[in-house]
N, CA, C and O atoms as CSV, one atom per row, in Angstrom:
chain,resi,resn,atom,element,x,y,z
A,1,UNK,N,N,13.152,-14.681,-12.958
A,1,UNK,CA,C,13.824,-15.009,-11.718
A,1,UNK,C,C,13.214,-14.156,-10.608
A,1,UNK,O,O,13.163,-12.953,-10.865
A,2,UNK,N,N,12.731,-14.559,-9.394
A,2,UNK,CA,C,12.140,-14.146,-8.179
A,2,UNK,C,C,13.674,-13.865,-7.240
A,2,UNK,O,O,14.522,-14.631,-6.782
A,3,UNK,N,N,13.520,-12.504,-7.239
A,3,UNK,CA,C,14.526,-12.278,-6.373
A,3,UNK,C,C,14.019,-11.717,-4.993
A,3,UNK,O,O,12.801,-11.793,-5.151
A,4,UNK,N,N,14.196,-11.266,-3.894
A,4,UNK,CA,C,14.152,-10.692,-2.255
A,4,UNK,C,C,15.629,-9.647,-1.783
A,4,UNK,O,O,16.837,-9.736,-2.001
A,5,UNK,N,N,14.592,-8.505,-0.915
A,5,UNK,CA,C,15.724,-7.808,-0.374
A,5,UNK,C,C,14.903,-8.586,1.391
A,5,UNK,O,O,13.752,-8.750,1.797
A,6,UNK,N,N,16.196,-8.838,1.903
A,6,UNK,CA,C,15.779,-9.094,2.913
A,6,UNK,C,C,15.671,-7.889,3.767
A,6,UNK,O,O,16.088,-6.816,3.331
A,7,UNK,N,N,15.185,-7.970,4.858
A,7,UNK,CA,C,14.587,-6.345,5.886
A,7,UNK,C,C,15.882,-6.089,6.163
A,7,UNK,O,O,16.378,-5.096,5.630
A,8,UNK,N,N,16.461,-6.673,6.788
A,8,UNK,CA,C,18.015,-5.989,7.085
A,8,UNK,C,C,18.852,-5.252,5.783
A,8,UNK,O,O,19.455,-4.180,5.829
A,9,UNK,N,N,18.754,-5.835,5.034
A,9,UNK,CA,C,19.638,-5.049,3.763
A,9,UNK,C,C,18.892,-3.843,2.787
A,9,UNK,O,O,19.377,-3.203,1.854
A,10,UNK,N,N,17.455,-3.795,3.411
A,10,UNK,CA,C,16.965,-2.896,2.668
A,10,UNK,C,C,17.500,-1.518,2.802
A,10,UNK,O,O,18.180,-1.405,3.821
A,11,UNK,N,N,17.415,-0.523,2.152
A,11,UNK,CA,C,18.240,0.739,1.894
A,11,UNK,C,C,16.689,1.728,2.657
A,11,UNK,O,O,15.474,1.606,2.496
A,12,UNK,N,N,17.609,2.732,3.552
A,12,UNK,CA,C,16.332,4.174,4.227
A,12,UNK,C,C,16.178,4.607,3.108
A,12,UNK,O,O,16.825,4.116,2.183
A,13,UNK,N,N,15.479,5.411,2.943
A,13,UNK,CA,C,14.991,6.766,2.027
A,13,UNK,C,C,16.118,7.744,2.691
A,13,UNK,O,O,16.572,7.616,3.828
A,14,UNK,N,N,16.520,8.881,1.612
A,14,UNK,CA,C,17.379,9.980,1.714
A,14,UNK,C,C,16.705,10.291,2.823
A,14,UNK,O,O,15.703,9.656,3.151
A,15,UNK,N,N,17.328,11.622,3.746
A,15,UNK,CA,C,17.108,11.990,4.699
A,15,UNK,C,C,15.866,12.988,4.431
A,15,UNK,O,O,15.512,13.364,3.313
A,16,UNK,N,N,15.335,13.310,5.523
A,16,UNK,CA,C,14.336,14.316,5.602
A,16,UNK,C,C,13.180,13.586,4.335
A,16,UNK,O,O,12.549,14.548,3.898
A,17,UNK,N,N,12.760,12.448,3.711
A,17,UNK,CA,C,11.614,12.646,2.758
A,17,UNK,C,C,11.358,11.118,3.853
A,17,UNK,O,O,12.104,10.271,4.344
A,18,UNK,N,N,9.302,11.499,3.858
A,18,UNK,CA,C,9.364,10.126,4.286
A,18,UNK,C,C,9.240,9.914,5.910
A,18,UNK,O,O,9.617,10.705,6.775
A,19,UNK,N,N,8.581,8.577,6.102
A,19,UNK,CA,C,8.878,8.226,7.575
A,19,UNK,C,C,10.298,7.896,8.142
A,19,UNK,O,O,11.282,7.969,7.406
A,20,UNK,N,N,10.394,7.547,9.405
A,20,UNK,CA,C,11.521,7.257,9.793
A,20,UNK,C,C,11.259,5.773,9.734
A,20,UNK,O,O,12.149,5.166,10.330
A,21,UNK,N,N,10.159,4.832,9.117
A,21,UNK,CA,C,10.617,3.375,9.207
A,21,UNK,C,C,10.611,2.983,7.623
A,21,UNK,O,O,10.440,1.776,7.459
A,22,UNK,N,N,10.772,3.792,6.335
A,22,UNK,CA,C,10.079,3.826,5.508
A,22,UNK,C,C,11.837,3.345,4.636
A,22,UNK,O,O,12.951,3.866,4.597
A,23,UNK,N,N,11.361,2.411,4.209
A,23,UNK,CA,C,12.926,1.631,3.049
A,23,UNK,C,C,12.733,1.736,1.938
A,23,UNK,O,O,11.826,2.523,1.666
A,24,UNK,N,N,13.295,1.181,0.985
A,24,UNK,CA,C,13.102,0.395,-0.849
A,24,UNK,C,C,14.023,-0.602,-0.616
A,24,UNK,O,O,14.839,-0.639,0.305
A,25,UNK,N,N,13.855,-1.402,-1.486
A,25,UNK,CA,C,14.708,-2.642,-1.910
A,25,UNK,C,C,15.744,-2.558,-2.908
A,25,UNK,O,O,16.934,-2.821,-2.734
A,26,UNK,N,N,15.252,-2.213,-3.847
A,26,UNK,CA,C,16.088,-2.073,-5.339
A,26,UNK,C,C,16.297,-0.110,-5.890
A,26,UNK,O,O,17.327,0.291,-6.432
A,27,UNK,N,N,15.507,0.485,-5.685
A,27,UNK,CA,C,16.068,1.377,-5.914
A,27,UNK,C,C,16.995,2.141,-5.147
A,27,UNK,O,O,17.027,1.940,-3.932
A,28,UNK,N,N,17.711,2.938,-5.632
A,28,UNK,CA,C,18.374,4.065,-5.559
A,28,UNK,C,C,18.123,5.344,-4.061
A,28,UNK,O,O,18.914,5.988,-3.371
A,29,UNK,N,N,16.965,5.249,-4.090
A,29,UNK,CA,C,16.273,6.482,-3.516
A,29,UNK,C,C,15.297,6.311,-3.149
A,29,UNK,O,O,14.925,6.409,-1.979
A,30,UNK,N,N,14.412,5.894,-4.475
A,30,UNK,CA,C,12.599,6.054,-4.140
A,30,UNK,C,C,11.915,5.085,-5.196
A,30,UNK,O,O,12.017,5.030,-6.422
A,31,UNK,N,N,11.140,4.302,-4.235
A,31,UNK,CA,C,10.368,3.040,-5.268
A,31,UNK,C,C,10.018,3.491,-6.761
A,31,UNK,O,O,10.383,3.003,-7.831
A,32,UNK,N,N,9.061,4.755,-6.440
A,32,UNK,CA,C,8.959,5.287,-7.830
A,32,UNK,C,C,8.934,6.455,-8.167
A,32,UNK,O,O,8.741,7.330,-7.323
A,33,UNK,N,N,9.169,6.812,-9.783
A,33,UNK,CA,C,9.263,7.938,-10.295
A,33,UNK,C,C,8.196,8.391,-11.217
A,33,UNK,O,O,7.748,7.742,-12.162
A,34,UNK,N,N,7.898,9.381,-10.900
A,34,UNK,CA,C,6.437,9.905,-11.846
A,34,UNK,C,C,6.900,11.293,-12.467
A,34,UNK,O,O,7.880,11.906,-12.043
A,35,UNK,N,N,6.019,11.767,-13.615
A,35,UNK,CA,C,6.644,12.172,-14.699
A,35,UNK,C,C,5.256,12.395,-14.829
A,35,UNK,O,O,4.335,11.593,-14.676
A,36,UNK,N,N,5.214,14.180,-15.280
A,36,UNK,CA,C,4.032,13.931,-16.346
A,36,UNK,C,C,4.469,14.519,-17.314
A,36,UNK,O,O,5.518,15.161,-17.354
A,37,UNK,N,N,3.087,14.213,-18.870
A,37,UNK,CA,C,3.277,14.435,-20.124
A,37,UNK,C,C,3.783,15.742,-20.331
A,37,UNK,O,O,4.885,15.901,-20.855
A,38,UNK,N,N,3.138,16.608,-19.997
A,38,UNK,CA,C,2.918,18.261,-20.222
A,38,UNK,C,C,4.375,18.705,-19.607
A,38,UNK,O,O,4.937,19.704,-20.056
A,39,UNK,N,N,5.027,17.828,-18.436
A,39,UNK,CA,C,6.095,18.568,-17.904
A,39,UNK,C,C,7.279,18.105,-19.190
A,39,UNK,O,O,8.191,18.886,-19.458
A,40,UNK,N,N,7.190,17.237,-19.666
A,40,UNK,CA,C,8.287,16.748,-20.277
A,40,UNK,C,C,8.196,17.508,-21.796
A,40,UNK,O,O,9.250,17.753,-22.383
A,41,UNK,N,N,6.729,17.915,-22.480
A,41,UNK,CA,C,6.404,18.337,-23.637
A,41,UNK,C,C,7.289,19.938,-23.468
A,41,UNK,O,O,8.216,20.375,-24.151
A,42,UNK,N,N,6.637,20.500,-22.383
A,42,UNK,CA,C,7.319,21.704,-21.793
A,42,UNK,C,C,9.135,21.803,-21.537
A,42,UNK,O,O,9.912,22.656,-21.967
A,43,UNK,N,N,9.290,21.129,-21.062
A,43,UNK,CA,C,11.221,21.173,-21.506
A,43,UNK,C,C,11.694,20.832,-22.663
A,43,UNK,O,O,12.786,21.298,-22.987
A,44,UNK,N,N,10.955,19.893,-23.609
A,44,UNK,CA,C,11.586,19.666,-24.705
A,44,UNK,C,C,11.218,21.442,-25.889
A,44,UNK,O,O,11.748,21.934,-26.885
A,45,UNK,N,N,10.136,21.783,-25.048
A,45,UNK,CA,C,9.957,22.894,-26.129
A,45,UNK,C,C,10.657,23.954,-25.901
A,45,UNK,O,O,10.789,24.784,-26.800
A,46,UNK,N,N,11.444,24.199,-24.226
A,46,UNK,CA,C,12.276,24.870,-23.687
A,46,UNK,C,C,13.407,24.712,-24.517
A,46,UNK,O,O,13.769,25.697,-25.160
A,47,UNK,N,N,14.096,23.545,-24.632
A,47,UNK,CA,C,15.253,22.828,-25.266
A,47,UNK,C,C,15.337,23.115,-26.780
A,47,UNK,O,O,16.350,23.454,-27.392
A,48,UNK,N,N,14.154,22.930,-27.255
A,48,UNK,CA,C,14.132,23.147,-28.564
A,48,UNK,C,C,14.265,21.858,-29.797
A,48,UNK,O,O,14.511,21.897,-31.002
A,49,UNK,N,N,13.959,20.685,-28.794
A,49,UNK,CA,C,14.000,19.883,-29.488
A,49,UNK,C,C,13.213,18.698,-28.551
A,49,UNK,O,O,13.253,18.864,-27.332
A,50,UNK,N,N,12.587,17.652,-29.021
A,50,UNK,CA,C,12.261,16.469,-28.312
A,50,UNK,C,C,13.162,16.122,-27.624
A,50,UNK,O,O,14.338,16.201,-27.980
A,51,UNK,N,N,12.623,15.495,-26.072
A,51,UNK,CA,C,13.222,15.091,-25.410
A,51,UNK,C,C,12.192,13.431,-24.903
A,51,UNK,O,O,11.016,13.243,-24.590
A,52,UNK,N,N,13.619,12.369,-25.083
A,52,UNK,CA,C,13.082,11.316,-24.744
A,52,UNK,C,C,12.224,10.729,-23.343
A,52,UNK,O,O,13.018,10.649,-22.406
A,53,UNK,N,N,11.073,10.375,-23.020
A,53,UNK,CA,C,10.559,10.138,-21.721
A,53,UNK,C,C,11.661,9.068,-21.224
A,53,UNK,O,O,12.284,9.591,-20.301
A,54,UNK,N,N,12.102,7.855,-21.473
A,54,UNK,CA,C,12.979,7.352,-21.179
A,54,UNK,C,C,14.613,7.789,-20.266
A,54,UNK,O,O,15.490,7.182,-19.651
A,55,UNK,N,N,14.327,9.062,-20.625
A,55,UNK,CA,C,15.452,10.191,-20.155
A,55,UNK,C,C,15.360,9.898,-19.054
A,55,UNK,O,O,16.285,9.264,-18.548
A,56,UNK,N,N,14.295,10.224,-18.336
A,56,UNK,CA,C,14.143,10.715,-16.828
A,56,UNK,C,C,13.402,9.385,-15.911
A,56,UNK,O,O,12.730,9.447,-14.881
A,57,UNK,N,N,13.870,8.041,-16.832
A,57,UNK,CA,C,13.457,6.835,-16.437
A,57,UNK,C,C,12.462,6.220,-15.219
A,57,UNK,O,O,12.563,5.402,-14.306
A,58,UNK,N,N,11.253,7.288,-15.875
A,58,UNK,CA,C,9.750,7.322,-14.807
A,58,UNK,C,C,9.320,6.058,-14.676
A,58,UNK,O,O,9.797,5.196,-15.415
A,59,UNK,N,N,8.115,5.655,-13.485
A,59,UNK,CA,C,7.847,4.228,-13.629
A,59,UNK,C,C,6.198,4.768,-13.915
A,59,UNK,O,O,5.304,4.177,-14.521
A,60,UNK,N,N,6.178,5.842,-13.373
A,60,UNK,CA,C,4.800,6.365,-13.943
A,60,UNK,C,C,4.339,7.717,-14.935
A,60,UNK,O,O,5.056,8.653,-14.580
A,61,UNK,N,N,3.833,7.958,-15.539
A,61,UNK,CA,C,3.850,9.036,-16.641
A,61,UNK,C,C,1.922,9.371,-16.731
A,61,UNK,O,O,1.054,8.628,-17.189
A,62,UNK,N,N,1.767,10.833,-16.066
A,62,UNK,CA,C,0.325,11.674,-15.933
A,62,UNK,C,C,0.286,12.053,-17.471
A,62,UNK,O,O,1.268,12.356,-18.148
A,63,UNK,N,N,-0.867,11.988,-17.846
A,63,UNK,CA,C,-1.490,12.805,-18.536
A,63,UNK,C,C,-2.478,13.622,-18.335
A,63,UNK,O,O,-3.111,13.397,-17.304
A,64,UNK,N,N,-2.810,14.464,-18.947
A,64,UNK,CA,C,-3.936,15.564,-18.499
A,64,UNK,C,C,-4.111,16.672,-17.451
A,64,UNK,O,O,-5.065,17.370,-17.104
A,65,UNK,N,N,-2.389,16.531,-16.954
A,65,UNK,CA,C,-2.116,17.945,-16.196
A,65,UNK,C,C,-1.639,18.726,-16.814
A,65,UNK,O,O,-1.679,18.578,-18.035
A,66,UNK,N,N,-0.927,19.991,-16.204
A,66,UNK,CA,C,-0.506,20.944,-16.109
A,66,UNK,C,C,0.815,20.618,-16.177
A,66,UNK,O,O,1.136,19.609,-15.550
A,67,UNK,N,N,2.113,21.506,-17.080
A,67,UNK,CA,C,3.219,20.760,-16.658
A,67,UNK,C,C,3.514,21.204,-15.560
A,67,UNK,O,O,3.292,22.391,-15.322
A,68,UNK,N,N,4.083,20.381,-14.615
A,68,UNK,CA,C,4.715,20.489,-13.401
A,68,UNK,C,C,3.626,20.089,-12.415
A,68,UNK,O,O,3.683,19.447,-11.366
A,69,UNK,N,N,2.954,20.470,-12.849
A,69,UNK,CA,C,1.747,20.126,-11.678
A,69,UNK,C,C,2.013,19.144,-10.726
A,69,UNK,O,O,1.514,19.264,-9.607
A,70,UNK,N,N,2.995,17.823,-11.098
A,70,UNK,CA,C,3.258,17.157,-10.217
A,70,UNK,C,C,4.100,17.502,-9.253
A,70,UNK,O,O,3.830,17.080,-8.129
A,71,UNK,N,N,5.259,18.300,-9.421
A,71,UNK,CA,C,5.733,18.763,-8.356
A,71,UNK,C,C,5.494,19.240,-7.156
A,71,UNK,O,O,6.193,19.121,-6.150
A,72,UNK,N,N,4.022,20.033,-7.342
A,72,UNK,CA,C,3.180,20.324,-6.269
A,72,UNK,C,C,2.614,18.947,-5.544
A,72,UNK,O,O,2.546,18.967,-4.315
A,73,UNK,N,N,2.288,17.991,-6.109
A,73,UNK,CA,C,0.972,16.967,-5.407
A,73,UNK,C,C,1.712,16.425,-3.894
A,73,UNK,O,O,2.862,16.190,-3.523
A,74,UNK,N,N,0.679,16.393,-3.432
A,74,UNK,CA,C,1.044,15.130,-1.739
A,74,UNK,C,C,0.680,13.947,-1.801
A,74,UNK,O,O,0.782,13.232,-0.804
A,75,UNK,N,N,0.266,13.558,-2.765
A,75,UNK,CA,C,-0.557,12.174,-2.759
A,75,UNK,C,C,-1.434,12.148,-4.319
A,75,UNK,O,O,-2.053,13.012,-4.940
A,76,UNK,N,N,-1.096,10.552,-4.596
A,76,UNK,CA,C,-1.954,9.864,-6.197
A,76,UNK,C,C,-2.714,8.829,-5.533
A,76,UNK,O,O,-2.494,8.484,-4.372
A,77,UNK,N,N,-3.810,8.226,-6.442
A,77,UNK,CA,C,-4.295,7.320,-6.118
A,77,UNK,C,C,-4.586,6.622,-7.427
A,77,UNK,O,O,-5.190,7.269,-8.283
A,78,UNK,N,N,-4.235,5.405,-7.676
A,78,UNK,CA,C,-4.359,4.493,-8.714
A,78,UNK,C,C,-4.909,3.150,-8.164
A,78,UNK,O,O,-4.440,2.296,-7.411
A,79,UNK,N,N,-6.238,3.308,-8.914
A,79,UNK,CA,C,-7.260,2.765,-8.053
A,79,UNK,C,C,-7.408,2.338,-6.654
A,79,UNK,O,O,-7.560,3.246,-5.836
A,80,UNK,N,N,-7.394,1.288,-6.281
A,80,UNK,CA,C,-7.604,1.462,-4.780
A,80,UNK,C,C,-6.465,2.265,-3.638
A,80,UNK,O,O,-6.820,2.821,-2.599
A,81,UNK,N,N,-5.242,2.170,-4.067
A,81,UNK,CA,C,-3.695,2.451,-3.999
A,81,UNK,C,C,-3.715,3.905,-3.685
A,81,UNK,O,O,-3.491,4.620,-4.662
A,82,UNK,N,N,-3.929,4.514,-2.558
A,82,UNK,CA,C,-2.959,5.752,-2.154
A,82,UNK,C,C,-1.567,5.827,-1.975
A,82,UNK,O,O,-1.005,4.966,-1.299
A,83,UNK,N,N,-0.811,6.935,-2.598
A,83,UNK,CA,C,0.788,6.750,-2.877
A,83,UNK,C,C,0.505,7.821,-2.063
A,83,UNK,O,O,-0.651,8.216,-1.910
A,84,UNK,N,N,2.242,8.746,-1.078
A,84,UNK,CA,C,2.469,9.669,-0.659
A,84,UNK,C,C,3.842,10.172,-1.825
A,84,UNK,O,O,4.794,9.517,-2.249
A,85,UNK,N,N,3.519,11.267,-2.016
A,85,UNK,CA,C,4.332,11.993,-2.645
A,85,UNK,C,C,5.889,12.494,-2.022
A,85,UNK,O,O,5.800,13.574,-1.439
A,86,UNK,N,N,6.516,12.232,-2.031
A,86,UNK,CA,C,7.570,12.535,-0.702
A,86,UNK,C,C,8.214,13.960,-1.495
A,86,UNK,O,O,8.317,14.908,-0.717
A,87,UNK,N,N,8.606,14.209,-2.756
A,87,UNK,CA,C,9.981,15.101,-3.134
A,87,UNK,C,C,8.983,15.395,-4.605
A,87,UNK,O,O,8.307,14.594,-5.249
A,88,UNK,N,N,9.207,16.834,-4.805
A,88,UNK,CA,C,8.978,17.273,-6.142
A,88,UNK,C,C,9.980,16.754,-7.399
A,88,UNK,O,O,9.775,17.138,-8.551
């Protein structure tokens, strides 16, 4: 099923992340969520036990960093696609 948010009903971004003309449609907050491997390997070993990636219901998941490393970034690029990083 093809669904639409029309421009009027689209939802701002939380305050302070982001432009001031900058929306989503369907999420919550923020189009997407990224996650990397090493950060999640790193809390589950904190925890002491596996922890599910599904947990933290990412739409994207790094490999080959540093954990946390994403928290720092300003910007990804997946292939032609520059993303802005708005919130750690």
């Amino acid at each position: 099923r093809m669904v639409h948010v029309p421009a009027d009903r689209a939802r701002w971004l939380p305050s302070g992340y982001g432009k001031v003309e900058d929306k989503v449609g369907f999420a919550d907050g923020f189009p997407l969520l990224l996650i990397g491997q090493a950060s999640l390997d790193d809390l589950s070993a904190k925890v002491g036990r596996p922890l599910e990636m599904l947990r933290f219901r990412p739409n994207l998941v790094v490999e080959g960093s540093e954990a946390f490393a994403e928290d720092g970034w300003k910007r990804i690029r997946i292939g032609d696609i520059e993303f802005r990083l708005l919130k750690g």
